[in-house]
C-alpha positions in Angstrom: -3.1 16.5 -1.0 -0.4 16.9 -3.5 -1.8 18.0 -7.2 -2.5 14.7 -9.3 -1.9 14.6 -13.1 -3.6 12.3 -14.9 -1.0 12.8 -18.0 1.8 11.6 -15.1 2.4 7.7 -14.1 1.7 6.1 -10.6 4.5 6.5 -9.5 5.0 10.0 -10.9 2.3 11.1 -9.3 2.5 9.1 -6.0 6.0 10.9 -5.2 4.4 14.0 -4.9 1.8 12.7 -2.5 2.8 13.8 1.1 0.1 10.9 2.4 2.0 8.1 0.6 5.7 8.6 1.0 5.4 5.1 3.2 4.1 3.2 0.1 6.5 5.1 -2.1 9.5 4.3 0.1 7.9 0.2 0.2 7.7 0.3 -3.5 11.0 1.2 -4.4 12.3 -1.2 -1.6 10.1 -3.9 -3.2 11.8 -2.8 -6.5 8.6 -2.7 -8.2 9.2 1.4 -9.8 9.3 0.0 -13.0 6.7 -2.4 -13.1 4.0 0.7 -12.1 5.5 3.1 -14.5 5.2 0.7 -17.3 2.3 1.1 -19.9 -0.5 -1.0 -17.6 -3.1 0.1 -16.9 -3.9 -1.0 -13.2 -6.0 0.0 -10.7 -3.9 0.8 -7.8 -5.7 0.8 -3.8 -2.7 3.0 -2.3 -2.9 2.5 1.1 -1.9 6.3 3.6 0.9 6.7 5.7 -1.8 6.6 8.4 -2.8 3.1 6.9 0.9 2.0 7.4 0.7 3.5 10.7 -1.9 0.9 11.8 0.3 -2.1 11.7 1.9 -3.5 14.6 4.8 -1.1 15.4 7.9 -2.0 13.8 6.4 -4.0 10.7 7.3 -1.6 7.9 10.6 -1.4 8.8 11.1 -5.0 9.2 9.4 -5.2 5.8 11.6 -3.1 3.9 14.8 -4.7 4.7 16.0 -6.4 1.6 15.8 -9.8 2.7 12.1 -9.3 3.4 11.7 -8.3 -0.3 9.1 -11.3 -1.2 6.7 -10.9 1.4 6.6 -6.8 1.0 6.3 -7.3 -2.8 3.6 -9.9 -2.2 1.5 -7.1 0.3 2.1 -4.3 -2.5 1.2 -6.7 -5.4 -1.8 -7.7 -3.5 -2.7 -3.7 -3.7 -2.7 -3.8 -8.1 -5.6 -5.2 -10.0 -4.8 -5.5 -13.8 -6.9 -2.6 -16.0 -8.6 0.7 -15.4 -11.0 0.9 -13.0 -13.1 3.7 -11.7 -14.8 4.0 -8.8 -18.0 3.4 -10.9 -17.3 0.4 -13.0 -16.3 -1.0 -9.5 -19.7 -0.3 -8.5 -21.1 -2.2 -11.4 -18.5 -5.0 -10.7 -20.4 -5.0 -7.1 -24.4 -4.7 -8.5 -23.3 -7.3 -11.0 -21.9 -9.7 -8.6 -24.8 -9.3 -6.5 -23.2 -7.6 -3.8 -19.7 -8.1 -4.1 -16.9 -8.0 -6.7 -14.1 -10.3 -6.6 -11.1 -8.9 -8.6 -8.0 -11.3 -8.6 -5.0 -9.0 -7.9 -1.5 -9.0 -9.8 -0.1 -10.9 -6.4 -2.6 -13.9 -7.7 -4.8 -13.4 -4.7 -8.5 -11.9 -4.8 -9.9 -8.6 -3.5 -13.6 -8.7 -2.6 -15.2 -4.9 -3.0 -18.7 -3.8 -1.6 -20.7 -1.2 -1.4 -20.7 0.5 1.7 -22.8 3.0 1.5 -24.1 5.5 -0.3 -21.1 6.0 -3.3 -18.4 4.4 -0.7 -16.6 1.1 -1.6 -15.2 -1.3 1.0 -11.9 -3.7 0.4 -11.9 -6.7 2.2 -8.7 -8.4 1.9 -7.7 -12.2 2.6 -7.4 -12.7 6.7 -10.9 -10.8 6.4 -9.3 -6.9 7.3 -11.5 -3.9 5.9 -10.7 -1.1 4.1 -12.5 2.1 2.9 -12.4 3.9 -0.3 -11.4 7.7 1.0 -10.3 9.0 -2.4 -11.4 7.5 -5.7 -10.7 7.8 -9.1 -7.2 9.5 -8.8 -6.6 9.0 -13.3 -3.1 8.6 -13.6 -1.9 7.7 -17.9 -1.5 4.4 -16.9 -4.3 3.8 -14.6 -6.0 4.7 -11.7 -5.8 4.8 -8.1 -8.3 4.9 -5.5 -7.0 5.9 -1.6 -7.8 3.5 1.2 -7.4 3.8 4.9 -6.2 0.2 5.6 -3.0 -1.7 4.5 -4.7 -5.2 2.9 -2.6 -8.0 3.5 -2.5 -11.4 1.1 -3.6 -14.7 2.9 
């Protein structure tokens, strides 16, 4: 991928990422630039192009239309947990929740992370879809952002 550089914003840095220019594209449709440049920090799950890809055919176009701009704000919200954190103090959210962590995201709704494996983290989002950690700890100056293969939708 694209070079990352952690003295460079989300958003900054997520422009020069050829695997996201679908969330890019969402974000600035959802009008929420501004909000992920701002000082934070979050913790962003940034789902691929290939993550986009798996929803039903036709739904990200559908979503970016302006008068769909509350429900694709909601599913990119739903994507942003408040604060900094790494792949490892995820992990510790997980052992100390006895298996699972449950972060509340800025959309209001919660995120439940696992372990799934050796050093991998699972997502599992609202309606119960799964997604996988394929890139963590991408340090960004107002945050991080960890890669998932899965779009997670709010309930």
């Amino acid at each position: 991928g694209a070079p990352m550089y952690p003295s460079k914003n989300i958003v900054q840095n997520a422009v020069n990422s050829k695997d996201h220019t679908t969330l890019v594209a969402a974000v600035k449709a959802a009008g929420l630039v501004d909000t992920l440049q701002s000082a934070g920090p979050f913790t962003v799950f940034a789902p691929t192009n290939a993550a986009f890809g798996k929803l039903p055919a036709g739904t990200v176009e559908t979503l970016i239309k302006p008068e769909n701009k509350g429900t694709l704000t909601k599913i990119l919200t739903y994507h942003v947990v408040p604060g900094r954190m790494t792949a490892a103090n995820l992990m510790k959210a997980v052992k100390d929740g006895g298996g699972k962590a449950m972060l509340k995201s800025v959309a209001g709704e919660t995120l439940i992370v696992e372990q799934a494996g050796p050093g991998k983290l699972s997502i599992t989002d609202a309606k119960g879809g799964k997604s996988f950690v394929t890139i963590a700890d991408v340090l960004q100056s107002n945050g991080v952002i960890h890669v998932i293969d899965t779009v997670l939708l709010p309930g």
